[in-house]
Structure formats: C-alpha cells, structure tokens
KETOR-842427 format. One record per atom (N, C-alpha, C): atom name; residue in one letter; x, y, z. Coordinates in steps of 0.05 Angstrom, whole numbers, padded with zeros to 5 digits. Example, Ala and Ser with C-alpha at 12.3 -4.5 7.8 and 13.67 -1.06 7.14 Angstrom:
# residues 2
name|resn|x|y|z
N|a|00264|-00114|00156
CA|a|00246|-00090|00156
C|a|00264|-00066|00156
N|s|00257|-00045|00142
CA|s|00273|-00021|00143
C|s|00258|00001|00157
This chain:
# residues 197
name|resn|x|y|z
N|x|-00613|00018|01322
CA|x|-00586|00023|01333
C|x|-00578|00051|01327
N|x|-00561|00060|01342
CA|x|-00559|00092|01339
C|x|-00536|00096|01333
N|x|-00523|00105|01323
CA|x|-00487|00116|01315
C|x|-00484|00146|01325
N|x|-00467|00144|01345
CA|x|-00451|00168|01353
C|x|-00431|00179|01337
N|x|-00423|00205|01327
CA|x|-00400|00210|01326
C|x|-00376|00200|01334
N|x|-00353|00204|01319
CA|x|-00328|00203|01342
C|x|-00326|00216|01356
N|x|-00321|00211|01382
CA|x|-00306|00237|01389
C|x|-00297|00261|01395
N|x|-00286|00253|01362
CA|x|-00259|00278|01356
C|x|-00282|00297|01341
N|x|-00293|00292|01333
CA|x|-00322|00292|01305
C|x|-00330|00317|01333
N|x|-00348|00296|01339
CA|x|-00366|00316|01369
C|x|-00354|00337|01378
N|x|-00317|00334|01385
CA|x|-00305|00357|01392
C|x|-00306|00380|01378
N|x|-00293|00363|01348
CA|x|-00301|00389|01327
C|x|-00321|00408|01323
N|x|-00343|00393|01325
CA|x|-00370|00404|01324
C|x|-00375|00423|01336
N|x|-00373|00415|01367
CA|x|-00378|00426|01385
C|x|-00362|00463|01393
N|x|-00339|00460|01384
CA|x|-00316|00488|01380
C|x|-00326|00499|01355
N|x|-00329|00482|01333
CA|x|-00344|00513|01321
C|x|-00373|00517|01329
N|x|-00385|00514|01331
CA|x|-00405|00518|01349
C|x|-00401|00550|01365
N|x|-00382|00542|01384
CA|x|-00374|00560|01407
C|x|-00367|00587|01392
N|x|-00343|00577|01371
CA|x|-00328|00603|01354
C|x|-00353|00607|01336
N|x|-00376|00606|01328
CA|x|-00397|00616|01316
C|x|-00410|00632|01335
N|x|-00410|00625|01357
CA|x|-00424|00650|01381
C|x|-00405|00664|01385
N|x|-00382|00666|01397
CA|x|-00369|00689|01393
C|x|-00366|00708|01367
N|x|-00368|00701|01356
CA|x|-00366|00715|01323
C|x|-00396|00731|01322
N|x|-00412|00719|01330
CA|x|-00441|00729|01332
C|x|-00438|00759|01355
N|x|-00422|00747|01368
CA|x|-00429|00778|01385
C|x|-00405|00805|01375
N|x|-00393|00795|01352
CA|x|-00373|00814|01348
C|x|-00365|00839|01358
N|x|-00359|00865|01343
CA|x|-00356|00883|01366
C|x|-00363|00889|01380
N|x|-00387|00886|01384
CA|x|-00413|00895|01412
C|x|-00389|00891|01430
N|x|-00383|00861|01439
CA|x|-00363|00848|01460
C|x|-00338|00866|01461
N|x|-00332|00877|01443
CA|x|-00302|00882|01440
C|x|-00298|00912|01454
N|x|-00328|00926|01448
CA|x|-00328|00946|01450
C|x|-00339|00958|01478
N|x|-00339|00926|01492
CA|x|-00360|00942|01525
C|x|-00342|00954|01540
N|x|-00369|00975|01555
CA|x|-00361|00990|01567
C|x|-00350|00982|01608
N|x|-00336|00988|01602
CA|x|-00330|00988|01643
C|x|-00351|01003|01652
N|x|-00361|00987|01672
CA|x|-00386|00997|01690
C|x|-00375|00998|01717
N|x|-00376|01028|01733
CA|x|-00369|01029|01761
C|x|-00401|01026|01773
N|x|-00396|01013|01786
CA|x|-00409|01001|01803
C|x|-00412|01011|01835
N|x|-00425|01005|01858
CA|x|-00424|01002|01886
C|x|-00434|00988|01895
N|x|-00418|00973|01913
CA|x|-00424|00943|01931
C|x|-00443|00952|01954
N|x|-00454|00929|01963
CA|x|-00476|00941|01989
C|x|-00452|00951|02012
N|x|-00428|00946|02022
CA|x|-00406|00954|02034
C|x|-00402|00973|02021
N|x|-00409|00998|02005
CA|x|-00401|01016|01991
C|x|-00373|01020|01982
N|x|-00359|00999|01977
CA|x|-00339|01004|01959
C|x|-00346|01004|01923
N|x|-00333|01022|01912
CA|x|-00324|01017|01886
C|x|-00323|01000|01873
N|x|-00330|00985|01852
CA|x|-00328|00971|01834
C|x|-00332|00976|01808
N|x|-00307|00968|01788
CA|x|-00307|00972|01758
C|x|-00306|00948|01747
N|x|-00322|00939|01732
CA|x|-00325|00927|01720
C|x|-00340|00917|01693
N|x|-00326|00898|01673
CA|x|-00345|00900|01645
C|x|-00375|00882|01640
N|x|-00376|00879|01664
CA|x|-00405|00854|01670
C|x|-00424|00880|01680
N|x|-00452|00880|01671
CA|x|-00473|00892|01694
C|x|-00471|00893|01725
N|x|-00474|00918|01733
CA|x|-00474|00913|01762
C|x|-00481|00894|01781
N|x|-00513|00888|01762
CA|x|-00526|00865|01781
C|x|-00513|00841|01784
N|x|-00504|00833|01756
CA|x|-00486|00811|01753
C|x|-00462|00808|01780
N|x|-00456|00835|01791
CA|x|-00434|00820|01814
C|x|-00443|00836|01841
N|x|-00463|00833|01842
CA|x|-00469|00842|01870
C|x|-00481|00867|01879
N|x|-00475|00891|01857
CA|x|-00473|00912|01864
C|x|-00504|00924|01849
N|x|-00496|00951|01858
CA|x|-00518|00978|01846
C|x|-00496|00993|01819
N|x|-00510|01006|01798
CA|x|-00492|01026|01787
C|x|-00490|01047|01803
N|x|-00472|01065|01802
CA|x|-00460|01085|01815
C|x|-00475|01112|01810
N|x|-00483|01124|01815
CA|x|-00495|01150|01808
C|x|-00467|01166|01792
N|x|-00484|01182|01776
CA|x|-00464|01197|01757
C|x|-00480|01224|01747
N|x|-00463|01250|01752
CA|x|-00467|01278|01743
C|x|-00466|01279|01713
N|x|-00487|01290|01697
CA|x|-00492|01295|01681
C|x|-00483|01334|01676
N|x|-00466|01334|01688
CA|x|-00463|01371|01692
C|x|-00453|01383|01664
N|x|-00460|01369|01646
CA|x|-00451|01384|01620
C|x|-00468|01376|01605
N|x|-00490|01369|01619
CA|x|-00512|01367|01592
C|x|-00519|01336|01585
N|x|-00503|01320|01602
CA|x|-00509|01288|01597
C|x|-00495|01287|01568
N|x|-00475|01298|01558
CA|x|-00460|01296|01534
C|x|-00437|01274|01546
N|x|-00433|01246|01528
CA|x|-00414|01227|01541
C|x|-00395|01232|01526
N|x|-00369|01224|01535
CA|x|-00348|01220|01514
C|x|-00350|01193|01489
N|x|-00362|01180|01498
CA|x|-00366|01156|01477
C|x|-00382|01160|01466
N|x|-00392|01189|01464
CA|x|-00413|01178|01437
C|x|-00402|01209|01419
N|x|-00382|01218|01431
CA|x|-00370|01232|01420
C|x|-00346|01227|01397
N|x|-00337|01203|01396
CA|x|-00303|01199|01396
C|x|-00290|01210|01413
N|x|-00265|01206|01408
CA|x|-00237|01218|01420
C|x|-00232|01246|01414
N|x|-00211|01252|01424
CA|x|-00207|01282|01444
C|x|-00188|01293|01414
N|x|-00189|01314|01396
CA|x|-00178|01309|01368
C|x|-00164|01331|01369
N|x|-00166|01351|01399
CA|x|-00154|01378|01401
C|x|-00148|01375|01436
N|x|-00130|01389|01439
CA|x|-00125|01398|01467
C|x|-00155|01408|01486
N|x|-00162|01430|01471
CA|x|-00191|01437|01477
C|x|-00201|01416|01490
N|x|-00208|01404|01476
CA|x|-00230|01379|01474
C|x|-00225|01349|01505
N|x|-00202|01358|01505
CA|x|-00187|01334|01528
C|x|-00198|01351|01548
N|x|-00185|01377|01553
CA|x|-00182|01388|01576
C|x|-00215|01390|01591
N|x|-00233|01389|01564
CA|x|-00269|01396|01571
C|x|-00260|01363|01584
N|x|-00254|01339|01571
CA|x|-00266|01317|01591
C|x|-00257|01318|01612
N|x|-00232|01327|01618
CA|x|-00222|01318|01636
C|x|-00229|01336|01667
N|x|-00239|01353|01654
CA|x|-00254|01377|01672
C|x|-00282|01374|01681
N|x|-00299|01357|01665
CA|x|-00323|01350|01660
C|x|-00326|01325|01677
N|x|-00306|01304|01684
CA|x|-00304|01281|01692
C|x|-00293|01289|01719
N|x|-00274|01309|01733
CA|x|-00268|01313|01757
C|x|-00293|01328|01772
N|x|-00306|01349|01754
CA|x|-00332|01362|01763
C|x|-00356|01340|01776
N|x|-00361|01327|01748
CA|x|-00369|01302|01763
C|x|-00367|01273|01776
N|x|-00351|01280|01783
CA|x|-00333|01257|01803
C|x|-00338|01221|01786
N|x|-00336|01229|01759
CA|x|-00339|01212|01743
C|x|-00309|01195|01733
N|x|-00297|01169|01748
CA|x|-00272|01162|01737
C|x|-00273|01144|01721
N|x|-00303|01138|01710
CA|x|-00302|01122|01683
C|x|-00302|01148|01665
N|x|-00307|01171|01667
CA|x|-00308|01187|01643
C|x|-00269|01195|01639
N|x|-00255|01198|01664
CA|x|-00240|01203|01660
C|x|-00216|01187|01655
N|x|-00224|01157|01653
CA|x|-00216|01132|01635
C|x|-00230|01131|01612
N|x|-00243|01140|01598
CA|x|-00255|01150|01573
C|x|-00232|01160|01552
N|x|-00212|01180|01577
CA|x|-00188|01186|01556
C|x|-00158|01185|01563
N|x|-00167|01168|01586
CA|x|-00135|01156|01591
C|x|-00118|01140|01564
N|x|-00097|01129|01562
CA|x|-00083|01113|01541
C|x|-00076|01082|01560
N|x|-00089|01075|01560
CA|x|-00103|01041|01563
C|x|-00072|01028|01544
N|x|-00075|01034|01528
CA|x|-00062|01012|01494
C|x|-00035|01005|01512
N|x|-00041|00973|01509
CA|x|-00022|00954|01511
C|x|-00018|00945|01550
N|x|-00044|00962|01566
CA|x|-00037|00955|01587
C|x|-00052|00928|01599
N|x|-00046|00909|01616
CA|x|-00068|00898|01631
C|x|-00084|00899|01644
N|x|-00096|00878|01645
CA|x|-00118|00879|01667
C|x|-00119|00891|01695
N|x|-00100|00873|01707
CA|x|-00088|00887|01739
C|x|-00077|00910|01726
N|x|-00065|00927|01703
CA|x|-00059|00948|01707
C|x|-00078|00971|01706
N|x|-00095|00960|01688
CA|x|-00122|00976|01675
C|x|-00137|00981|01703
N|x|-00145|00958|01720
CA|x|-00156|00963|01751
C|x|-00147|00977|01772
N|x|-00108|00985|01775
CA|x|-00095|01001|01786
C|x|-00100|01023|01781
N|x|-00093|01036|01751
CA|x|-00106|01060|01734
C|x|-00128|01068|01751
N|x|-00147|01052|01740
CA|x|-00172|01064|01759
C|x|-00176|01065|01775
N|x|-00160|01050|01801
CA|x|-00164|01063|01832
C|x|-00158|01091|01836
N|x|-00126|01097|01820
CA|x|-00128|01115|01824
C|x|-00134|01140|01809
N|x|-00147|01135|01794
CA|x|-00165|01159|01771
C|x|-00190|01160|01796
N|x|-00208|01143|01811
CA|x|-00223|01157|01834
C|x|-00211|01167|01851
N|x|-00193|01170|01860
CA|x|-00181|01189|01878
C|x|-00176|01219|01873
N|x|-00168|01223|01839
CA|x|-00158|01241|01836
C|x|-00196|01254|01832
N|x|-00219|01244|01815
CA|x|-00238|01255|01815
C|x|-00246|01259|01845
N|x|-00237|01253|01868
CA|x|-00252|01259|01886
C|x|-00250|01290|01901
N|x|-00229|01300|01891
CA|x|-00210|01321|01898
C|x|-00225|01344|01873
N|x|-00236|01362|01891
CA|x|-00241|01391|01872
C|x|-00224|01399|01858
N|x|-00233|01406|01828
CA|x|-00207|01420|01812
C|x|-00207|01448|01814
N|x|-00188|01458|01820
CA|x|-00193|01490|01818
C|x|-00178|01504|01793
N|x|-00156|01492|01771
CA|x|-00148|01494|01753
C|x|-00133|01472|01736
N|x|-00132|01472|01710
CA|x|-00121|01460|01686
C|x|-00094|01470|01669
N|x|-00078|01465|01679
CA|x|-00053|01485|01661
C|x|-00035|01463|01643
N|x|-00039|01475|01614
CA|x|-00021|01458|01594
C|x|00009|01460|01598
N|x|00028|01438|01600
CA|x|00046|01447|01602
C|x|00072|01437|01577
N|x|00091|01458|01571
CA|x|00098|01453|01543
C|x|00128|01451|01555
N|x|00143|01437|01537
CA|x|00168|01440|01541
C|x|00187|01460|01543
N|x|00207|01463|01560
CA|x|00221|01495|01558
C|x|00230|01492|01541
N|x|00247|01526|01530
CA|x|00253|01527|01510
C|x|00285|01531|01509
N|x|00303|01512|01496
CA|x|00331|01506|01492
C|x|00342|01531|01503
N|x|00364|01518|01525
CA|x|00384|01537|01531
C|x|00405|01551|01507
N|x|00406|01582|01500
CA|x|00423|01590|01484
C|x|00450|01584|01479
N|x|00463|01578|01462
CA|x|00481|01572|01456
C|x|00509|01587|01465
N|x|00519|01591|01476
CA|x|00546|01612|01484
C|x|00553|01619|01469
N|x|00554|01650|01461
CA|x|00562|01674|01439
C|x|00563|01692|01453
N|x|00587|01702|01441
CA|x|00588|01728|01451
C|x|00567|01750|01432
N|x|00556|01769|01442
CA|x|00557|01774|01479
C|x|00544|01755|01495
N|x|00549|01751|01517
CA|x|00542|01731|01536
C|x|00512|01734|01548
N|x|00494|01750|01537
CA|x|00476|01762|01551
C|x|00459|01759|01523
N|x|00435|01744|01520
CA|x|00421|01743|01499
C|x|00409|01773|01492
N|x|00402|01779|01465
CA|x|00386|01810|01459
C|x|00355|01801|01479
N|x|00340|01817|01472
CA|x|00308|01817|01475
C|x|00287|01802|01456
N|x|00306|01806|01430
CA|x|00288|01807|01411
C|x|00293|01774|01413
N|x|00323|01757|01422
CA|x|00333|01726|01413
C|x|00310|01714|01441
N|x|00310|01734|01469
CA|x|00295|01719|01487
C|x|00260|01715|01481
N|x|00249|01739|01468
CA|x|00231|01738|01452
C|x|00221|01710|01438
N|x|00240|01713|01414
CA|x|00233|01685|01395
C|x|00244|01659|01405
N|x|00249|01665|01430
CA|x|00261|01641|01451
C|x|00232|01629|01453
N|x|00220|01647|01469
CA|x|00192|01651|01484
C|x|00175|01637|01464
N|x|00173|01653|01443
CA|x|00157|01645|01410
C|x|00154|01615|01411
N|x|00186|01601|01408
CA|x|00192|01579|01389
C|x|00178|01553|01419
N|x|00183|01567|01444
CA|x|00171|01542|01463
C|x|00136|01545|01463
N|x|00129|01561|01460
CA|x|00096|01570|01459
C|x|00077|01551|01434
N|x|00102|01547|01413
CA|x|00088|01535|01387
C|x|00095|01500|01389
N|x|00106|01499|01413
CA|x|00120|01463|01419
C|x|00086|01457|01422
N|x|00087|01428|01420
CA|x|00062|01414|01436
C|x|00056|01416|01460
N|x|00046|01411|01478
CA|x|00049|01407|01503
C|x|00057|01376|01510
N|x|00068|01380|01532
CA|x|00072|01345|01547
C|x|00057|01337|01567
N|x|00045|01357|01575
CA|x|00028|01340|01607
C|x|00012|01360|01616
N|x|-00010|01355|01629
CA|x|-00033|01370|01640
C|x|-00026|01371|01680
N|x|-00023|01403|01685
CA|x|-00018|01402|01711
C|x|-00052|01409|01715
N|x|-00055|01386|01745
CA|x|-00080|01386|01765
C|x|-00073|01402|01780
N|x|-00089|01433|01790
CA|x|-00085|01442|01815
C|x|-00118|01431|01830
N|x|-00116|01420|01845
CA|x|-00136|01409|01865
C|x|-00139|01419|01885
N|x|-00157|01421|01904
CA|x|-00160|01425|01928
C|x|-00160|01391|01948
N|x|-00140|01401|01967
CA|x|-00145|01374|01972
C|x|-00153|01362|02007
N|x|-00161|01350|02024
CA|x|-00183|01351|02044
C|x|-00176|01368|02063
N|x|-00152|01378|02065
CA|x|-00144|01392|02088
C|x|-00138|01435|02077
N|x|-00153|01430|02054
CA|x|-00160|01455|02041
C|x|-00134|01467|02024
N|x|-00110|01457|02036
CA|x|-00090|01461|02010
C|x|-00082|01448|01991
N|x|-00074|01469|01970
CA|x|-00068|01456|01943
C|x|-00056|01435|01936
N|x|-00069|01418|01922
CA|x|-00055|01397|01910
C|x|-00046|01397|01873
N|x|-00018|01379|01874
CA|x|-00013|01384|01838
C|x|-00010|01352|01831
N|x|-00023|01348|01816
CA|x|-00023|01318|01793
C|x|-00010|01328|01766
N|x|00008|01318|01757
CA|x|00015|01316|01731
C|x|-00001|01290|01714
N|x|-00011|01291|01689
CA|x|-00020|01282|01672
C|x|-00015|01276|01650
N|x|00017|01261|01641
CA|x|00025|01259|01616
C|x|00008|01266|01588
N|x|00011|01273|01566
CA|x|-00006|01272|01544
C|x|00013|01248|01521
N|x|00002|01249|01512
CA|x|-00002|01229|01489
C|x|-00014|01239|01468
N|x|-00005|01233|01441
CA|x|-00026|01234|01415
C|x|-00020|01204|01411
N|x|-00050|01196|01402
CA|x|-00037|01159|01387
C|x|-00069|01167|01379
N|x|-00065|01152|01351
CA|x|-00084|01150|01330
C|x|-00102|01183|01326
N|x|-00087|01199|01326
CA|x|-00101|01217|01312
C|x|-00116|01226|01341
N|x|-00109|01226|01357
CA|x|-00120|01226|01380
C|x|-00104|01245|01407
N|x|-00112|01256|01425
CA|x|-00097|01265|01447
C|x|-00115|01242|01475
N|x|-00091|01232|01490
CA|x|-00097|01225|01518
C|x|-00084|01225|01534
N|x|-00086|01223|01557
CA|x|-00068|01230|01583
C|x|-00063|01207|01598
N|x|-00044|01204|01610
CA|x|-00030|01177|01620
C|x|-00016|01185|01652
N|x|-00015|01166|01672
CA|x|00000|01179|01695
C|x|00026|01174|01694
C-alpha cells in the first residue's frame, strides 16, 4: 500500500522547491540585460528573453568606440563620462546603450517600454552637438546703483559656471536636414549621473 502526502504537505513541498530555484538563479536573474531585438516584419523589439525565444534576430550594433560597453564599465561617476555614452550610443544608433544610463528607478514596465520607444528615435537622428546646461544665475538684488558693476556681473557669471548642470541639450540633425533640440534631464542617484526625459 502506498501513502501519499497531504495535500497541504505536497503543496508545501512543492513551493519550496520552486523558491529554491529561484534563489538558485540569484542575481544573474536580477541583473539581465534588455535585448533589442528585430522581428522578421522588421520592427524593434526589447526585450529581457533571447531573441530567439520571441521570434526575432538580435539587432546589429556599432562597436565605434572600441566595443567598450557601458556595463562592464559601471555607471557614469562624472559628467565626462555620461556625455561619452550618450554620444557613443547616438553614434551608434545603439538605444539599449543609451538606456544603459537613463534613470529607470521606480518606473514600470509599460513605462520602461515607452522610454525606449522613444530613446530609438532620438538614436536615429545624427548628433551634431552635446551642450551641458546649468542653471542661470540669480537675478540681482535692487541696490542702488541700479546698474550692476562688472566685477558683481563677473562673479555673477563665476557663481552660475560652478552650479551643477540640469540637463543635456541634443542638437540633432533631423530628416528634413534642420536642426533638432532634445532636452535630457540629469540626475545624480547613487553616486552616479543619469539622464531622464
């Protein structure tokens, strides 16, 4: 004669079981990467499964800086350092590189997938420049004389030059050969610089 479990027994069993394989794949899982993809209809696809897994091919991707990724770099720890990805990822029409240093934290799914529609649009568009842009610097206070010195518009000049910056202006070229401008919020979070739309 054979004796089954209860059940409840088997249920038990059975869930840790499950939570023992998850635990097994620890960060690996936590840490995958979004794969852009292309469907045989040549649309776009991002996603955290293998290409093959949904249909598609991976996407071809420019190595124009040497095949140096951002992920195996860390994060962007200077202005410098953003402005190379973000220059490096529009050169090569790369919008997983340039979700590499977007600020993701705390968004969804459907928002995370909006993000990236439109992060390929903006890589599809030639960059022709990168300009940091910093906050102006406080209107003077009314004193007589009414007319600031040189030396007060000076350290006017000084005191906005040493602000952080807030946002990265895109000048683009865009299909009809005139200029286009994207603003690019910045962000520091965790010791880190990223850009947000």
């Amino acid at each position: 004669m054979t004796v089954s479990p209860p059940p409840l027994l088997a249920f038990a069993a059975a869930t840790l079981a499950a939570l023992a394989a998850v635990a097994a794949c620890g960060p690996a899982q936590a840490q995958s990467q979004i794969n852009r993809c292309r469907s045989a209809d040549g649309v776009t696809v991002y996603t955290d499964k293998r290409c093959s897994d949904v249909g598609a091919v991976a996407a071809g991707r420019s190595d124009a800086d040497g095949g140096a990724r951002r992920g195996t770099r860390g994060c962007a720890r200077n202005l410098r350092d953003l402005v190379h990805e973000v220059t490096a990822a529009i050169d090569g029409r790369d919008a997983n590189r340039l979700g590499g240093v977007y600020h993701f934290a705390g968004m969804s799914h459907r928002g995370g997938y909006a993000v990236m529609d439109r992060l390929e649009l903006i890589v599809q568009r030639p960059l022709i420049d990168i300009v940091a842009l910093r906050p102006a610097a406080a209107a003077p206070e009314a004193s007589w004389p009414a007319v600031p010195s040189a030396a007060h518009a000076a350290e006017a000049t000084a005191a906005a030059a040493r602000r952080p910056p807030t946002a990265l202006r895109l000048e683009q070229a865009g299909q009809d050969g005139a200029r286009r401008r994207m603003l690019l919020s910045l962000r520091r979070h965790m010791g880190c610089w990223w850009v947000s739309l």
